[in-house]
VMD Tcl script that draws the C-alpha trace (Angstrom):
set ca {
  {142.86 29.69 57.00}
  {146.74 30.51 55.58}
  {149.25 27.72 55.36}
  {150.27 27.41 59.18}
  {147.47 28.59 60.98}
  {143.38 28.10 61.41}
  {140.93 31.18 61.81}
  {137.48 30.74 63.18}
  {134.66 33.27 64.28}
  {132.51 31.89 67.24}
  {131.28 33.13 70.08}
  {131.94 32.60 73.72}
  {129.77 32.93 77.10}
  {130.69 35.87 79.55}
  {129.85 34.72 82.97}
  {126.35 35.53 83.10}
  {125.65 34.03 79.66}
  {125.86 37.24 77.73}
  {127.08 36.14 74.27}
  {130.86 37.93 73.09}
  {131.73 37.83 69.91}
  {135.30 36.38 69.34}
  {138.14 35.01 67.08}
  {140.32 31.67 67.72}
  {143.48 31.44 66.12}
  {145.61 28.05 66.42}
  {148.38 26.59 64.32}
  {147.33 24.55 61.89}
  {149.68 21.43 61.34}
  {150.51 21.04 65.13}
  {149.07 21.47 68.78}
  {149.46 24.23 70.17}
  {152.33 25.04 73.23}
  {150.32 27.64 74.76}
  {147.09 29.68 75.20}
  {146.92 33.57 74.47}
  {143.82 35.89 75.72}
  {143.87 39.12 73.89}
  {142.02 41.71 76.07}
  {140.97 44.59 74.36}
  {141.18 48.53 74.90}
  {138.73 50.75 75.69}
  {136.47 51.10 72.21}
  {138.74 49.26 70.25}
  {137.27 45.56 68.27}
  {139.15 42.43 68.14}
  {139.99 42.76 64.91}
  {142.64 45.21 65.26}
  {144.46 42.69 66.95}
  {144.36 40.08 64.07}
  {147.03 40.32 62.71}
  {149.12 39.99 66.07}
  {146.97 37.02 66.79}
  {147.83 35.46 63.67}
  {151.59 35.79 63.95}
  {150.93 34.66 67.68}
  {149.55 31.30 65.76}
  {152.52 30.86 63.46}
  {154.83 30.91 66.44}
  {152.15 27.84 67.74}
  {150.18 29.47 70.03}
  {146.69 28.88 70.30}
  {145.00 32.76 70.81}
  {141.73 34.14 71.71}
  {140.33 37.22 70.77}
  {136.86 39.12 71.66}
  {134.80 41.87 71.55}
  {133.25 43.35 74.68}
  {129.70 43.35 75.32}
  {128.01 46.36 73.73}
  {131.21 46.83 71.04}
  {131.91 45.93 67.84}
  {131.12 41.95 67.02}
  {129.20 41.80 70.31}
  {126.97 45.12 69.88}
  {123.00 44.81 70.42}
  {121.06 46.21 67.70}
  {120.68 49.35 69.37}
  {122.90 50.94 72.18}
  {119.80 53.18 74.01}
  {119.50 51.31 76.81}
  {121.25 48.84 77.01}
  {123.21 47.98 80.35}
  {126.60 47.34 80.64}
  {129.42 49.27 82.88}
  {132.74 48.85 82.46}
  {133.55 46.86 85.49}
  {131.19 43.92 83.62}
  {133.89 44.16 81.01}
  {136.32 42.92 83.67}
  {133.48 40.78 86.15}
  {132.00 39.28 83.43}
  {133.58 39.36 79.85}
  {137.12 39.10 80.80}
  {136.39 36.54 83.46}
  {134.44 34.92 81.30}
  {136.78 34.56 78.60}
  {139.72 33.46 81.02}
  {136.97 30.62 82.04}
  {136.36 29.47 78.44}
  {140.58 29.57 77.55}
  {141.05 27.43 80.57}
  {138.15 24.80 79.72}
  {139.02 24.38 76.03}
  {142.74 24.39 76.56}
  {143.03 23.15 80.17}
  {146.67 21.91 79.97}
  {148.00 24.62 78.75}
  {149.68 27.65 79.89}
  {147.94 30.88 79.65}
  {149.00 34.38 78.71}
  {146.75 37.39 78.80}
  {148.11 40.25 76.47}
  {146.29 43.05 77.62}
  {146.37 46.37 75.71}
  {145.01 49.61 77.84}
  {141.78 48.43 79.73}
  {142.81 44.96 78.80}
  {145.51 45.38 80.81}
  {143.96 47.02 84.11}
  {141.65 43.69 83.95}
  {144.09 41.38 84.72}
  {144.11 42.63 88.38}
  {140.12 43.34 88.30}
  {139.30 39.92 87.37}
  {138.60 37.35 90.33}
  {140.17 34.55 88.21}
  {143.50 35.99 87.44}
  {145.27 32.99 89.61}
  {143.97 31.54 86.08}
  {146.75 33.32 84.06}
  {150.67 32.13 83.94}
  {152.02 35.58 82.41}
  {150.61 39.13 81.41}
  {151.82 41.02 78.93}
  {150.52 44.53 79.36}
  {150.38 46.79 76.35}
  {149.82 50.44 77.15}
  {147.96 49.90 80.41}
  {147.92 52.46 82.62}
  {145.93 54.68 85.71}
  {143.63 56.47 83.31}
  {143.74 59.67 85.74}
  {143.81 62.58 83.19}
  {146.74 64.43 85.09}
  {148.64 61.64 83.97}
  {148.65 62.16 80.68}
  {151.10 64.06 78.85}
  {151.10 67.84 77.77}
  {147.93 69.45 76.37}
  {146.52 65.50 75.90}
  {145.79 66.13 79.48}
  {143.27 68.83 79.11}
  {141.87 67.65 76.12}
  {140.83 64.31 78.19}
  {139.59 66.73 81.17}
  {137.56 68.51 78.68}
  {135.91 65.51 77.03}
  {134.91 64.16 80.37}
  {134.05 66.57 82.12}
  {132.65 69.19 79.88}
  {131.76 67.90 76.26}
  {130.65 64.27 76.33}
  {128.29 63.96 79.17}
  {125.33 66.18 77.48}
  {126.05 64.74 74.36}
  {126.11 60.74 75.94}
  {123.20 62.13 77.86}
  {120.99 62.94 74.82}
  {122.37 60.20 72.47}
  {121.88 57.30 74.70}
  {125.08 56.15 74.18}
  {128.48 57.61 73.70}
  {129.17 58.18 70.15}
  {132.57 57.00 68.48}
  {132.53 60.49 66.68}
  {133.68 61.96 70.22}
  {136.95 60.70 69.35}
  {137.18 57.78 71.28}
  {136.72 54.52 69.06}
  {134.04 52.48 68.89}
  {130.72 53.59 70.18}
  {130.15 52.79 73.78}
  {127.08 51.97 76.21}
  {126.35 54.75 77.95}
  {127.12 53.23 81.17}
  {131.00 52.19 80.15}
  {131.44 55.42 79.19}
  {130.38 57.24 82.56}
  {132.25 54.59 84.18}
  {135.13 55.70 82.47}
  {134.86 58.85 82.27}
  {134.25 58.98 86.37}
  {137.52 57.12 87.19}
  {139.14 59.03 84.78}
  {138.26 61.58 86.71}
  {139.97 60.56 89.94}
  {143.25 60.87 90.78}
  {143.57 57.32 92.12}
  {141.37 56.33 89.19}
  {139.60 52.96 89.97}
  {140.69 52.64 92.97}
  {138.97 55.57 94.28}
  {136.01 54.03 94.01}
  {134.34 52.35 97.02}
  {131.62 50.51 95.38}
  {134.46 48.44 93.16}
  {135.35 45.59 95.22}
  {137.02 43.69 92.27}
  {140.43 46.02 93.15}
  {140.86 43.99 96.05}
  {142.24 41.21 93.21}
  {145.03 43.43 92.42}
  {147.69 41.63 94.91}
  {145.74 37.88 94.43}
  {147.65 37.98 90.55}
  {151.26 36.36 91.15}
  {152.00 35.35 87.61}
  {155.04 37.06 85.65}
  {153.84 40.47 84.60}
  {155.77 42.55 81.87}
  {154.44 45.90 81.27}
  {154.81 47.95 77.85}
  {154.91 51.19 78.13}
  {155.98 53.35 74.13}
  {157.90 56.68 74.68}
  {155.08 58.60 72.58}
  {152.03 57.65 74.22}
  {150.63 60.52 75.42}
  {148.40 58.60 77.65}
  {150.81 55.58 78.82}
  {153.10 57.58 80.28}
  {155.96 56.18 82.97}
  {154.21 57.58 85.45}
  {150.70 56.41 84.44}
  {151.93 52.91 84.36}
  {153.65 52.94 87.86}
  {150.27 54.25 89.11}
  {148.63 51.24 87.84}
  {151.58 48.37 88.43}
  {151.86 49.38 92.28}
  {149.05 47.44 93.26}
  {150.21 44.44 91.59}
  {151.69 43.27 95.00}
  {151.81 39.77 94.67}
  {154.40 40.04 91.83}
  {157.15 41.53 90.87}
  {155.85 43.57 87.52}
  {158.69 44.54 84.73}
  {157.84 48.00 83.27}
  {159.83 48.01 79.73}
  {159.98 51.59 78.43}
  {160.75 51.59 74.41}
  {160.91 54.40 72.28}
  {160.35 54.43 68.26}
  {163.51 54.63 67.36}
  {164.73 51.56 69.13}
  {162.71 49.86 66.71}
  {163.20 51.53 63.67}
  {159.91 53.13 63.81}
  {158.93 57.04 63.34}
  {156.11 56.85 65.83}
  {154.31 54.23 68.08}
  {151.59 55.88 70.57}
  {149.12 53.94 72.37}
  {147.64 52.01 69.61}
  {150.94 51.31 67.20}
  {152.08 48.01 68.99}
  {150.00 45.74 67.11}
  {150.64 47.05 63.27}
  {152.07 44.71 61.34}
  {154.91 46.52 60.84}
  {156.49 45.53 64.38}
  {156.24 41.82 63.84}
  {160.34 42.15 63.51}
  {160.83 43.57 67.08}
  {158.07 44.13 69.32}
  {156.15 41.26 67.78}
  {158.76 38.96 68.18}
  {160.19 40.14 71.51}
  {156.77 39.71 72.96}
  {156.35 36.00 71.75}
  {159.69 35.32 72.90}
  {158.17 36.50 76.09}
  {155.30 34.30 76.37}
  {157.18 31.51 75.68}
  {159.48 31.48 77.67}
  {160.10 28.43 80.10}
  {160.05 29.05 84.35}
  {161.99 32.53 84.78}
}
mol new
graphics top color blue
foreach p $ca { graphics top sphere $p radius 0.5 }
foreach p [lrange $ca 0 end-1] q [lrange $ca 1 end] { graphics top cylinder $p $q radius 0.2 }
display resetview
């Protein structure tokens, strides 16, 4: 707890029960105006986003944060074994925590700020009718020819070539691999597989959720930072043409616009942007009709 705003760990139900761990931030002297689901990237914990969630508070918003199933906060004991793909991020987690936002704070408006993966589940998820505005952060087609220069091949290599023996004999995809957190085995395949594919996700036949893509006709801005080598214009556009029952806004920003040296695919939420992308974004989600 600061001076303006209240902090609380607690946990939330996905939609099959599974326990997620998760964060609630809310102003403290004052209801809030509006709700704010923080959908994580690929490997990445809530608490990276805590301090975005906190100035999210201040400006009297009440926020949500979580961990995945199998990551960080919501990580069994051990990770040989245990189930989870990535699509029961978006099925069940996601969908889960859009259910559990719109119970608790029914009146209220919601926002999703989605950063990467995050992002991408806004259109997986069968309850996106749920969500007022998105605010994608980084979210992309993870297709590796999309990426930019040698990043490319690197992410070809990994996928391909170097993880899957190691994932194979681990159990579990190791953080050490360069990729974050340390994944279920079956996330990362996922992953890896669509990654893969040159219409990522939506190559693939067996994943029925896509067909939500055009069913989410909220405002949609997407973020997309000059120097993400992954995030790329064209990466983005992959992904935000199959948001067809909208009319997304990609917003392209490069460092310098915001006084900054460097950005990439993770910089968004340091503190050190709570002058200009911080603040532009809130602006954002508060806004009023258009």
């Amino acid at each position: 707890m600061t001076d303006d705003i209240l902090t609380q760990n607690t946990t939330i139900p996905a939609r099959d029960g599974f326990t997620l761990a998760a964060t609630v931030f809310a102003p403290a002297e004052r209801g809030p105006k509006g709700a704010v689901l923080i959908n994580s990237a690929t490997a990445v914990p809530r608490k990276i986003y805590r301090a975005f969630a906190s100035y999210l508070a201040a400006r009297g918003f009440a926020v949500l944060t979580y961990d995945y199933r199998g990551t960080a906060g919501s990580r069994p004991l051990s990770l040989k074994g245990f189930a989870a793909r990535m699509r029961d991020w978006a099925a069940l987690d996601v969908a889960g925590a859009i259910d559990h936002v719109r119970q608790v704070w029914p009146l209220l408006p919601l926002t999703v700020v989605g950063h990467s993966f995050g992002g991408q589940a806004v259109g997986l998820v069968s309850n996106n009718n749920e969500i007022a505005r998105a605010l994608l952060v980084a979210s992309q087609s993870g297709y590796w020819r999309h990426y930019a220069g040698l990043e490319k091949y690197r992410v070809w290599l990994l996928f391909r070539l170097i993880a899957p023996p190691i994932v194979q004999l681990a159990g579990y995809a190791p953080g050490r691999l360069g990729i974050g957190e340390d994944l279920p085995q079956g996330v990362f395949r996922e992953w890896a597989a669509w990654c893969l594919s040159p219409g990522f996700f939506f190559d693939d036949p067996s994943l029925a959720a896509t067909e939500n893509f055009p069913r989410y006709g909220g405002r949609l801005r997407a973020i997309g930072l000059d120097d993400d080598p992954w995030a790329t214009p064209a990466a983005i556009d992959a992904l935000l043409r199959h948001f067809r029952g909208t009319e997304p806004e990609h917003v392209h920003i490069h460092p310098r616009e915001v006084g900054a040296r460097k950005i990439g695919h993770f910089g968004f939420f340091r503190l050190e942007h709570r002058d200009t992308l911080w603040r532009d974004a809130a602006e954002w989600i508060g806004a009023e009709g258009a």
